[in-house]
DONUVO-432333 format. One line per 2 residues: number of its first residue (from 1); their letters; for each residue x, y, z of C-alpha. Coordinates in Angstrom, 2 decimals, padded with zeros to 5 digits. Layout:
! residues N
NUM) a) X:Y:Z | ...;
This chain:
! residues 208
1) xx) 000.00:000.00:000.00 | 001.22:003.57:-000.88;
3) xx) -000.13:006.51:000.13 | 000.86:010.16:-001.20;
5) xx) -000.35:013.37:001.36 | 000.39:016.41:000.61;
7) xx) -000.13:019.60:002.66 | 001.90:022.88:003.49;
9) xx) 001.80:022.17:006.68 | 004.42:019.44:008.49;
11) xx) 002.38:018.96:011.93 | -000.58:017.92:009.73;
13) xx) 001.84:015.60:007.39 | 003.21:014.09:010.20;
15) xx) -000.10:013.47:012.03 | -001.59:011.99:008.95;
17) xx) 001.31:009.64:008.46 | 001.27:008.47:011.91;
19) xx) -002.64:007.73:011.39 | -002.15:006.02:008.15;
21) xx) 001.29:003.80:009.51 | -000.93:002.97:012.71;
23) xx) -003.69:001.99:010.65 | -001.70:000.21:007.85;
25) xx) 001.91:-000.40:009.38 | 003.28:-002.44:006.07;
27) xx) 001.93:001.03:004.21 | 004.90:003.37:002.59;
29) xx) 003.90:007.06:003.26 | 005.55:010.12:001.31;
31) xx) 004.92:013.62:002.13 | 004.90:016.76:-000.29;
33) xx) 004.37:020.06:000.85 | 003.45:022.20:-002.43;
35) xx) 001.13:021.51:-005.13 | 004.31:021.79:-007.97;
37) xx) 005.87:018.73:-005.72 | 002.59:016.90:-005.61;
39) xx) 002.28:016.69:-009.03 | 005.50:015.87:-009.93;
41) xx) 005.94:013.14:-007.30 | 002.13:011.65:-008.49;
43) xx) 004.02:010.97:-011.76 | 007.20:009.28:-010.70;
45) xx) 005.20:006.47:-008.99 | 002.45:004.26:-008.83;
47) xx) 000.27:005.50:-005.58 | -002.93:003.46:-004.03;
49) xx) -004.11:006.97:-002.64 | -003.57:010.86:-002.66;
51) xx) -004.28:012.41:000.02 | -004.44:016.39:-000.51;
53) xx) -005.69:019.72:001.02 | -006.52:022.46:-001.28;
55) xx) -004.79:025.72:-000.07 | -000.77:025.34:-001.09;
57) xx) 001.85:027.43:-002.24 | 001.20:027.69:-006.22;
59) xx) -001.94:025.86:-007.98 | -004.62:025.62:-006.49;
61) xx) -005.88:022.08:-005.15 | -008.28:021.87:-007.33;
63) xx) -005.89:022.56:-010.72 | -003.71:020.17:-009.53;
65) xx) -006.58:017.44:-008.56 | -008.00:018.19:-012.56;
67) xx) -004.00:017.68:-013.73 | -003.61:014.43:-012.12;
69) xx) -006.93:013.23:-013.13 | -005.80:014.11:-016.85;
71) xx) -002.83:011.44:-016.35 | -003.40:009.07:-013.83;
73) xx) -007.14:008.58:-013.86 | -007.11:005.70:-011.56;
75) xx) -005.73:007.52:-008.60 | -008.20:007.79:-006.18;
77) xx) -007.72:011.38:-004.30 | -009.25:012.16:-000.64;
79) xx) -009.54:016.19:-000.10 | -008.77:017.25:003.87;
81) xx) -009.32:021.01:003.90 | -010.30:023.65:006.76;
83) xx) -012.76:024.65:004.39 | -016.75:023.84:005.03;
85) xx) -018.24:020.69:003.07 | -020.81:022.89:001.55;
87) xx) -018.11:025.23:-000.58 | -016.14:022.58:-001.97;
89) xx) -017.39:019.33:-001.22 | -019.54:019.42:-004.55;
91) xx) -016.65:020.86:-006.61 | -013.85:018.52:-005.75;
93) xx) -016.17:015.22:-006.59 | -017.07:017.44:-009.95;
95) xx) -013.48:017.39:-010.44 | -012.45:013.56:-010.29;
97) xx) -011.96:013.52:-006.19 | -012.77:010.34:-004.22;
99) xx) -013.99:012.38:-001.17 | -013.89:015.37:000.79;
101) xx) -013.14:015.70:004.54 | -013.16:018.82:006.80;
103) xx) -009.50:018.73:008.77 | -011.18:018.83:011.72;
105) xx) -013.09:015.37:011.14 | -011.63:012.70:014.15;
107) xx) -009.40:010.10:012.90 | -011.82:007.37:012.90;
109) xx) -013.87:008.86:010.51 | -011.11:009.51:008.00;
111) xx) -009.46:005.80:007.93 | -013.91:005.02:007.65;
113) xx) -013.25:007.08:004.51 | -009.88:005.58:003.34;
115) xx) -011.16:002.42:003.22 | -014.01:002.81:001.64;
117) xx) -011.80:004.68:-001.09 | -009.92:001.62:-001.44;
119) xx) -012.95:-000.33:-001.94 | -013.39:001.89:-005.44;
121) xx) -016.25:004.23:-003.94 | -016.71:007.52:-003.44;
123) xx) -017.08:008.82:000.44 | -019.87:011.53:000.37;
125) xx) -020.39:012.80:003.91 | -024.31:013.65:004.65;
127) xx) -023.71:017.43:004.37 | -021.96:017.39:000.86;
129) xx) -024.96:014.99:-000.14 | -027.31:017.07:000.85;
131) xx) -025.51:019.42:-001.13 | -025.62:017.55:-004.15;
133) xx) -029.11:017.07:-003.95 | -030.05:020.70:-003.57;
135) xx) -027.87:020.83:-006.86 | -030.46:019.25:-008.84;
137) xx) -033.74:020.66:-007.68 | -035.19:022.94:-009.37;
139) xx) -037.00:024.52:-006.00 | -033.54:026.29:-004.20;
141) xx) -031.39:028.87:-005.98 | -027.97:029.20:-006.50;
143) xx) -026.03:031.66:-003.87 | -023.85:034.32:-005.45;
145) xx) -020.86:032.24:-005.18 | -021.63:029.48:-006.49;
147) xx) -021.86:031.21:-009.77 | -018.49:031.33:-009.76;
149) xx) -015.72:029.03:-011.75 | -013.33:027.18:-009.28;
151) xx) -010.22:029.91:-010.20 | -012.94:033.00:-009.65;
153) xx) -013.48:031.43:-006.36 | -009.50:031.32:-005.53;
155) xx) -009.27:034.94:-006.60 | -012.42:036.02:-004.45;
157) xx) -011.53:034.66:-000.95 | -008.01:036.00:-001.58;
159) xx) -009.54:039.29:-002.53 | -012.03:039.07:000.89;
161) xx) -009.11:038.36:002.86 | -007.04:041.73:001.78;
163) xx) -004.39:040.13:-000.31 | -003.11:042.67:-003.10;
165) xx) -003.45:041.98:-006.92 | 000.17:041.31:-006.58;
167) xx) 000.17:039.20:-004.09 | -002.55:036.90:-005.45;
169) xx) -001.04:036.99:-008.59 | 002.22:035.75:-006.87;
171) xx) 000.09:032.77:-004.32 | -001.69:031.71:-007.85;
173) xx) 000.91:031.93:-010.54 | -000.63:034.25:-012.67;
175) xx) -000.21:038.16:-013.42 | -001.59:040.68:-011.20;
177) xx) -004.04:042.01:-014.53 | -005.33:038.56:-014.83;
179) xx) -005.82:038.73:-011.01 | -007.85:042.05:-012.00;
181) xx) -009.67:040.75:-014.87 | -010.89:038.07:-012.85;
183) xx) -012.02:040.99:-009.89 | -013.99:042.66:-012.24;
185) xx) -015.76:039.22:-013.48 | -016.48:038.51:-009.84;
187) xx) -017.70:041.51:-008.70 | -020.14:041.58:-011.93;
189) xx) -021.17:038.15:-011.33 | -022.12:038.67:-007.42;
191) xx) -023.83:042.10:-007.97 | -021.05:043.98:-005.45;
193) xx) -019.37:047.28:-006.10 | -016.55:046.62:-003.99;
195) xx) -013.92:044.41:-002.06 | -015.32:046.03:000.65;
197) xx) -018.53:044.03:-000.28 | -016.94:041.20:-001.30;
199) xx) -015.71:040.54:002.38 | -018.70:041.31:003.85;
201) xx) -020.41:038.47:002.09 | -017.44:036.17:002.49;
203) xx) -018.03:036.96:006.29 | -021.61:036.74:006.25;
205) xx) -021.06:033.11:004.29 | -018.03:031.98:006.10;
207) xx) -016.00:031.77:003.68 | -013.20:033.60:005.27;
């Protein structure tokens, strides 16, 4: 069994590794700590599971999880993030994940949801199917933000937070007038005038 994680963080590495060698102790475990590194290291082997938050230095998770899905397919991919079930739950599966877990889910649950990874399924918690559900009915509405494409999203919660156009041009890899191109799109496509706005609603949403 060999498991990839990848996170920016080396407590949370560390504590998933020890979870995974307790759970499977003939398991080999490698650790990346930047998107760039994930993918790279995703291609040099042959890897039973990813394991992956979404918030690293460069790409964004969910580039990355739509570049490794372009070339290896079969490689099932569990999401851990901070962020709520309801913002990105939906839009990881969308995107070729196995699963989605909030980092602050107890260990139990998350081997629950390795497993049944490695049994070929896909681990939808209650809230994320709930979620998907509401997707398809025709009798609740979109919120603003879910209008938005994945890389809108990145820009917009970066934007909320009081990051520059030059800084999330920098976090993002891309120039600080796409980071303003993609401001004005957002701004048009929520109906706010402002980043002033834009936070407010990212409050009011938690999102930030």
């Amino acid at each position: 069994m060999r498991f990839l994680i990848a996170d920016d963080h080396a407590i949370v590495r560390k504590g998933l590794a020890g979870v995974l060698r307790e759970e499977f102790p003939s398991a080999e475990v490698m650790e990346v700590g930047d998107a760039e590194s994930l993918f790279k290291t995703t291609l040099k082997g042959e890897w039973d599971m990813i394991i992956s938050d979404l918030s690293m230095p460069g790409k964004s998770g969910l580039e990355i999880l739509y570049e490794i899905k372009q070339h290896h397919p079969d490689i099932p991919v569990l999401i851990l993030s901070i962020h709520p079930e309801e913002l990105y739950g939906t839009r990881v599966l969308r995107a070729g994940a196995s699963g989605y877990l909030n980092k602050d889910a107890p260990p139990a649950v998350l081997i629950k949801a390795i497993r049944w990874i490695l049994q070929g399924r896909k681990y939808i918690t209650p809230t994320i199917a709930e979620k998907l559900a509401d997707d398809v009915s025709f009798n609740k509405g979109k919120t603003s933000h879910e209008l938005l494409s994945n890389r809108e999203l990145d820009v917009m919660k970066l934007l909320a937070a009081g990051e520059s156009l030059i800084g999330i041009g920098e976090k993002l890899s891309i120039s600080p007038s796409t980071v303003s191109s993609f401001r004005s799109r957002i701004l048009k496509k929520m109906q706010l005038a402002s980043n002033a706005e834009l936070t407010r609603y990212c409050i009011e949403h938690g999102l930030i």
